[in-house]
N, CA, C and O atoms as CSV, one atom per row, in Angstrom:
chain,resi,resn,atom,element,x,y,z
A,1,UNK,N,N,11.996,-13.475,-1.721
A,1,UNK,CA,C,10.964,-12.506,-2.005
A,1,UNK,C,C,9.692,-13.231,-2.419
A,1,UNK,O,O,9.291,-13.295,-3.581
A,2,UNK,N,N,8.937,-13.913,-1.083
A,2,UNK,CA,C,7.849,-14.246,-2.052
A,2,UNK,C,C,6.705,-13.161,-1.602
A,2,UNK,O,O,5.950,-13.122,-0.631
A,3,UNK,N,N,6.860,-12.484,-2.485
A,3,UNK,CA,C,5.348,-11.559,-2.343
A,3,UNK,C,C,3.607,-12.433,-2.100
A,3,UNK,O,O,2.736,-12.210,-1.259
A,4,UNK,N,N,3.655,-13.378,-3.163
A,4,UNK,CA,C,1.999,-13.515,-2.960
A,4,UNK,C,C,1.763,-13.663,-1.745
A,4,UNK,O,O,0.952,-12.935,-1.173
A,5,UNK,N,N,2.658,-14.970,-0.907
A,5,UNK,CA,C,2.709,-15.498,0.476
A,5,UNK,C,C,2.672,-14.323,1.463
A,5,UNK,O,O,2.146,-14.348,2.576
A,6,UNK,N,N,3.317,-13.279,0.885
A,6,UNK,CA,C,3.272,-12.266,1.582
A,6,UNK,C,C,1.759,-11.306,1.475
A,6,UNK,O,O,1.321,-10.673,2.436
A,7,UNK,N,N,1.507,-11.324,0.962
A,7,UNK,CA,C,-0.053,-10.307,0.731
A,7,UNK,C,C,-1.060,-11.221,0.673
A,7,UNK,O,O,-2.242,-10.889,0.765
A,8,UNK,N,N,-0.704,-12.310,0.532
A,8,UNK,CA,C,-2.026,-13.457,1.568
A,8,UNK,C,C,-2.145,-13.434,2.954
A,8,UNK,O,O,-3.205,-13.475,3.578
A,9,UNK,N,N,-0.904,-13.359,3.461
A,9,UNK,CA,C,-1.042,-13.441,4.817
A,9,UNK,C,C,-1.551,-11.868,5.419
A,9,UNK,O,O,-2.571,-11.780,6.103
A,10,UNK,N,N,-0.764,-10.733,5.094
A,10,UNK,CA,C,-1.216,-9.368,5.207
A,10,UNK,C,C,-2.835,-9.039,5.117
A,10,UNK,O,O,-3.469,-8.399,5.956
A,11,UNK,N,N,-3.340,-9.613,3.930
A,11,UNK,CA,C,-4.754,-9.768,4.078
A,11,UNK,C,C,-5.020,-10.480,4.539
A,11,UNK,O,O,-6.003,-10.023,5.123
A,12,UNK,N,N,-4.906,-11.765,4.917
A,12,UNK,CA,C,-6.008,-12.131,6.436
A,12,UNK,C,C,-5.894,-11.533,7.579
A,12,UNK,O,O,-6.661,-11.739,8.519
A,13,UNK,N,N,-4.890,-10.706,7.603
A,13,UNK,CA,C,-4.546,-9.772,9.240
A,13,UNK,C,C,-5.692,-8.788,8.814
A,13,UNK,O,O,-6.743,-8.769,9.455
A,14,UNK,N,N,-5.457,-7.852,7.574
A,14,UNK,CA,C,-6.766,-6.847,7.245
A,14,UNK,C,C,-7.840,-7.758,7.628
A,14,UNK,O,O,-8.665,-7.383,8.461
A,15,UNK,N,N,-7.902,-8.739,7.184
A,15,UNK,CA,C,-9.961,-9.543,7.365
A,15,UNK,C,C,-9.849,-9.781,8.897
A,15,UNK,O,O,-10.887,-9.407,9.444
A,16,UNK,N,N,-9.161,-10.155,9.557
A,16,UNK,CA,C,-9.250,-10.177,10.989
A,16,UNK,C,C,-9.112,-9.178,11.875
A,16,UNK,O,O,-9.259,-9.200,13.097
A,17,UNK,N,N,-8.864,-8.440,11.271
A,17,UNK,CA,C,-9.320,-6.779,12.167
A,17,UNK,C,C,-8.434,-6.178,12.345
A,17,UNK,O,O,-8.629,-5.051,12.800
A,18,UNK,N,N,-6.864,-6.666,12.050
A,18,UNK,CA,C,-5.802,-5.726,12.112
A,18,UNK,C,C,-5.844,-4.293,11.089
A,18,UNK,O,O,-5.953,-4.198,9.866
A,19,UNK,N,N,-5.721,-3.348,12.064
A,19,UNK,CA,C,-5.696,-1.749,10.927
A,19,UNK,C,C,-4.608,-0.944,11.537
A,19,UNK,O,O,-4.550,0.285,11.549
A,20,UNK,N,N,-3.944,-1.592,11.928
A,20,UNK,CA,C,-2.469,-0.579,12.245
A,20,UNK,C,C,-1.876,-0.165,11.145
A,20,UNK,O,O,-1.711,-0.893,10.166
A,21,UNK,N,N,-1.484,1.110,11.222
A,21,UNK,CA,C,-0.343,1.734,9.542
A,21,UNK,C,C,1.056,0.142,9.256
A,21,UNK,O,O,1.335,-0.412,8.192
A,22,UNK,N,N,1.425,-0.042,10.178
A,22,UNK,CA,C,2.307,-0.975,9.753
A,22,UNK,C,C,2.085,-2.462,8.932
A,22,UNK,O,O,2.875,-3.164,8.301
A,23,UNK,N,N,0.749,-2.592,9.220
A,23,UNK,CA,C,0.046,-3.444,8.676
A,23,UNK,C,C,-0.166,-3.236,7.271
A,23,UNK,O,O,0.208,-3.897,6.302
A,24,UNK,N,N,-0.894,-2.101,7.363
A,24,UNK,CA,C,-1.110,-1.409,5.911
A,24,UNK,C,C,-0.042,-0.940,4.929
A,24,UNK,O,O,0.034,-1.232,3.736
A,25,UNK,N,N,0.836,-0.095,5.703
A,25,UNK,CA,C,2.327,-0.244,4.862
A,25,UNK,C,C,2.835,-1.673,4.166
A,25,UNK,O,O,2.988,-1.719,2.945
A,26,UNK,N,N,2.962,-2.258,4.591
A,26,UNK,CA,C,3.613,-3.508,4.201
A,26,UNK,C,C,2.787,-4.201,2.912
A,26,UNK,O,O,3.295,-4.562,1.851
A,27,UNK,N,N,1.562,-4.274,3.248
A,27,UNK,CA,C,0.375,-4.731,1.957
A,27,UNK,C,C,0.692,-3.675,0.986
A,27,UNK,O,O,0.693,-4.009,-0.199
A,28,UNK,N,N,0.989,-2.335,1.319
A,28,UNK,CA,C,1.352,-1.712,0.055
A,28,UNK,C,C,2.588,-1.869,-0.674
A,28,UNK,O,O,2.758,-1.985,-1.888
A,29,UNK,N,N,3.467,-1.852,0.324
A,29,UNK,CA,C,5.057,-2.423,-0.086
A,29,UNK,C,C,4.823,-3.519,-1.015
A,29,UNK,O,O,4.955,-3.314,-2.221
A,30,UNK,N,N,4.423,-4.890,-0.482
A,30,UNK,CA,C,4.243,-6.431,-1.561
A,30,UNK,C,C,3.353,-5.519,-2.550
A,30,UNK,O,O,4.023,-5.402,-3.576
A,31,UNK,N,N,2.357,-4.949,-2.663
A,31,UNK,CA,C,1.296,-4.987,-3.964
A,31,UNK,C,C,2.361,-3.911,-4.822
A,31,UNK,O,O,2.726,-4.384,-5.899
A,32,UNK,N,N,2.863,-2.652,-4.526
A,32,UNK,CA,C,3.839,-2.114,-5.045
A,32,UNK,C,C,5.117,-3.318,-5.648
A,32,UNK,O,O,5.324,-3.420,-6.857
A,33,UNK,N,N,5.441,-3.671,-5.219
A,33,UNK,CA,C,6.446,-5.126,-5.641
A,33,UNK,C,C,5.977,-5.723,-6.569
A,33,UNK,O,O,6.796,-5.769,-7.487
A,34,UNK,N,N,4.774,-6.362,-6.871
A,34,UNK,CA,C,4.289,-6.895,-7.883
A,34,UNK,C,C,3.709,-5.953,-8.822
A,34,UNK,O,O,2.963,-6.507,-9.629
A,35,UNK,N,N,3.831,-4.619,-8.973
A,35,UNK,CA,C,3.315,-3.855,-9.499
A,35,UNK,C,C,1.745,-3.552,-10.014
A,35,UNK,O,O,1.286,-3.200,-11.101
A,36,UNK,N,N,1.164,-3.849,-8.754
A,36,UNK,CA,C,-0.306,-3.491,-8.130
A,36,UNK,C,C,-0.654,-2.129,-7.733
A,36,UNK,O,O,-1.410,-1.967,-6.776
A,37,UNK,N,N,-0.065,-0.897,-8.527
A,37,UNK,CA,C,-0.033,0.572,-8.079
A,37,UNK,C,C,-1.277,0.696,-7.312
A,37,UNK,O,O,-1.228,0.978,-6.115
A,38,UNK,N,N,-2.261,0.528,-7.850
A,38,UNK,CA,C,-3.562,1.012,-7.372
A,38,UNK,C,C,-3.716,0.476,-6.411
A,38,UNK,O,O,-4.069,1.269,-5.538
A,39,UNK,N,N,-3.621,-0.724,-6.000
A,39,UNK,CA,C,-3.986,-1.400,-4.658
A,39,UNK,C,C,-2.698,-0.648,-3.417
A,39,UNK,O,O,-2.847,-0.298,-2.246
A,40,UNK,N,N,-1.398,-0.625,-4.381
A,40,UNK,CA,C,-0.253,0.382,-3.042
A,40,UNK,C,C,-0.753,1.354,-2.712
A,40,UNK,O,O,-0.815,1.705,-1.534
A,41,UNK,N,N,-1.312,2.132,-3.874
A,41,UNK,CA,C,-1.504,3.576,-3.319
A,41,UNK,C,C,-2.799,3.333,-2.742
A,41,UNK,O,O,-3.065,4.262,-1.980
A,42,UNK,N,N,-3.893,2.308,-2.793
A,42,UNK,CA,C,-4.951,2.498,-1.447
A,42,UNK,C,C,-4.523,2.402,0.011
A,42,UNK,O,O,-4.959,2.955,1.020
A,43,UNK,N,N,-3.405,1.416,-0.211
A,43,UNK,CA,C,-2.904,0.934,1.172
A,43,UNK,C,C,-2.079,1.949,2.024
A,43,UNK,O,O,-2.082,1.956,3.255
A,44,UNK,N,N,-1.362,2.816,1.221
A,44,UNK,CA,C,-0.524,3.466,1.861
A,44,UNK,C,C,-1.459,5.042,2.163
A,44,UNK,O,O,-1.031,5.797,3.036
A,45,UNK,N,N,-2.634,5.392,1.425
A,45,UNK,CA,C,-3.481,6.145,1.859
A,45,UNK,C,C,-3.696,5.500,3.013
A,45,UNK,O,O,-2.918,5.721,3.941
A,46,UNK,N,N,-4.671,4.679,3.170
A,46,UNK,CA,C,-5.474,3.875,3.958
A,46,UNK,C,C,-3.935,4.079,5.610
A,46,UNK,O,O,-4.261,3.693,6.733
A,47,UNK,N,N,-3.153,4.408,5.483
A,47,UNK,CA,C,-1.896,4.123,6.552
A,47,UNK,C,C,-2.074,5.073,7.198
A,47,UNK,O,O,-2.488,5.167,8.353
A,48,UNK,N,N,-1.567,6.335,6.014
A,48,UNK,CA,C,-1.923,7.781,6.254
A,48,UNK,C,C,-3.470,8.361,6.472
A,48,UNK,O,O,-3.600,9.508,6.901
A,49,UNK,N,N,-4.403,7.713,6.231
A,49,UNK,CA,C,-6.039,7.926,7.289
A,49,UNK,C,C,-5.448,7.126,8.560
A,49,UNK,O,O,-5.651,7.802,9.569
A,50,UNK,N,N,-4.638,5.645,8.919
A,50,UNK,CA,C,-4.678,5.405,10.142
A,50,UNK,C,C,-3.847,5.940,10.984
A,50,UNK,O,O,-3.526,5.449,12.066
A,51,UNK,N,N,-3.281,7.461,10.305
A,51,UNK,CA,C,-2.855,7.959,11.975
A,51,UNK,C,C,-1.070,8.131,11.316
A,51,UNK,O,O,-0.437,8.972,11.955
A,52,UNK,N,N,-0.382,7.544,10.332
A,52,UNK,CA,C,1.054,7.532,9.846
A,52,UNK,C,C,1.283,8.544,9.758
A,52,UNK,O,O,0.356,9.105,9.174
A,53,UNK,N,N,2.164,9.305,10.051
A,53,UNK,CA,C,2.548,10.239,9.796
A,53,UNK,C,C,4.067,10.268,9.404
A,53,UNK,O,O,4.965,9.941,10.179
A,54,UNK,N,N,4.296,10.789,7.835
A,54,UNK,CA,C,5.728,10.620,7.673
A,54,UNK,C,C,6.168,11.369,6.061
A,54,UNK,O,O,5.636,11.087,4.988
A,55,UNK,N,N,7.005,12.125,6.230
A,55,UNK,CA,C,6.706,12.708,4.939
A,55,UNK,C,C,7.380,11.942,4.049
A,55,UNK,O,O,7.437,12.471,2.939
A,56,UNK,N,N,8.228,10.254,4.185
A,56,UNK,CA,C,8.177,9.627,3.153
A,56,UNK,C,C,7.470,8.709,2.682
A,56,UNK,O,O,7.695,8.055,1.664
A,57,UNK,N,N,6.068,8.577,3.830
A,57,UNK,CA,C,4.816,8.237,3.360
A,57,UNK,C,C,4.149,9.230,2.330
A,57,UNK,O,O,3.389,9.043,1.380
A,58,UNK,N,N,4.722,10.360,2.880
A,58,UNK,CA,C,3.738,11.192,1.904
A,58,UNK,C,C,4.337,11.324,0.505
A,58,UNK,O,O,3.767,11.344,-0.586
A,59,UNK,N,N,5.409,11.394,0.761
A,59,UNK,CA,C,6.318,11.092,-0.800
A,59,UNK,C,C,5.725,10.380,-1.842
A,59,UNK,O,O,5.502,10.840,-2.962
A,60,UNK,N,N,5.346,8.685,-1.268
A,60,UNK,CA,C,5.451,8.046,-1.844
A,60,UNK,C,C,3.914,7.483,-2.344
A,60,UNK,O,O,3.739,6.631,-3.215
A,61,UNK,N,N,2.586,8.357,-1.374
A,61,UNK,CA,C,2.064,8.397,-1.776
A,61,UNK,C,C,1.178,9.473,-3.756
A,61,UNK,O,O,0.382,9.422,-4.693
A,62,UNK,N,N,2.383,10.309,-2.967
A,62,UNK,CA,C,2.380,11.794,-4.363
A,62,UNK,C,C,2.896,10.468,-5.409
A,62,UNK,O,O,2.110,9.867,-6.142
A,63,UNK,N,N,3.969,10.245,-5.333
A,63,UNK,CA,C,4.590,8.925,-6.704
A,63,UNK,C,C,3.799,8.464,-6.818
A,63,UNK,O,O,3.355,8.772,-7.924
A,64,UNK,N,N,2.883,7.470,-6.108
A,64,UNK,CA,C,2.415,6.332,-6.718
A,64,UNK,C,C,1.163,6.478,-7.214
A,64,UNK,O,O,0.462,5.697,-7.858
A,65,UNK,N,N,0.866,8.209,-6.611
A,65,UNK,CA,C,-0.256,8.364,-7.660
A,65,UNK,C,C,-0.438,9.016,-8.771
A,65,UNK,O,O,-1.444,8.932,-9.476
A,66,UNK,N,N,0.563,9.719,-8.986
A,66,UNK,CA,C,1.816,9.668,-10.175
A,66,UNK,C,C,1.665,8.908,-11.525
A,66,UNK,O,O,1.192,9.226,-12.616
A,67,UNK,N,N,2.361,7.566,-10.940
A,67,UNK,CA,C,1.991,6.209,-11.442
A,67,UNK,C,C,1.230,5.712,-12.391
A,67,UNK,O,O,1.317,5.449,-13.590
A,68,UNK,N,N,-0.155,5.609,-10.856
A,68,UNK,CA,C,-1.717,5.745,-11.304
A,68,UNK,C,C,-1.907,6.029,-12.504
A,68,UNK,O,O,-1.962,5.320,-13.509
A,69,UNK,N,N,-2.071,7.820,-12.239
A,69,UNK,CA,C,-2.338,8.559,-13.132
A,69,UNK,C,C,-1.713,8.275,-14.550
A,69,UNK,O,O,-2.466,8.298,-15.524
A,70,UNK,N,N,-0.261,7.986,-14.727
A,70,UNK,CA,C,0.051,7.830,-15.638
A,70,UNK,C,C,-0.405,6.516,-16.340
A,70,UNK,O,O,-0.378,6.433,-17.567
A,71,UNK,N,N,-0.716,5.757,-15.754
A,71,UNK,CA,C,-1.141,4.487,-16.151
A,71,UNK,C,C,-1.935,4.263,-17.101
A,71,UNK,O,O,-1.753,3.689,-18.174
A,72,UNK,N,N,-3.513,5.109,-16.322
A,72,UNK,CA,C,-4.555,5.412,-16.633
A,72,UNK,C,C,-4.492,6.175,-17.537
A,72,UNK,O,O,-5.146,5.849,-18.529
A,73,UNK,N,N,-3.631,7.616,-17.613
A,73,UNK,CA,C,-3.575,8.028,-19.335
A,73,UNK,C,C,-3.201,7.345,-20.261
A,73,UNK,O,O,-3.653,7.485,-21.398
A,74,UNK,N,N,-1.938,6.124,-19.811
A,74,UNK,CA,C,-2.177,5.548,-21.111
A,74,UNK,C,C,-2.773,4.596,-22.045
A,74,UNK,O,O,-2.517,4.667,-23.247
């Protein structure tokens, strides 16, 4: 499980022009892993604007902003 290696490489695919949902899923998956809520839940929005359609995308976007939210209240 190495996440960083993993969301280094994911973002240079984002800086090089990759915007497929699968792309974006996955950067949310690692930043979710390291417990980067805010950056998951941009990514997995950002999936669901590119076209994803899935209602355990949508699930998991409702959770993680959830999360967020709870975060931020406390």
């Amino acid at each position: 499980q190495q996440w960083d290696e993993a969301i280094a490489a994911l973002e240079e695919s984002l800086e090089r022009g990759a915007r497929d949902p699968a792309t974006l899923v996955a950067l949310g998956e690692a930043y979710e892993a390291t417990d980067e809520r805010v950056r998951a839940l941009e990514m997995m929005q950002r999936a669901a604007e590119a076209g994803l359609k899935s209602p355990a995308l949508d699930a998991r976007i409702e959770r993680l902003g959830r999360e967020v939210d709870a975060e931020w209240d406390f």
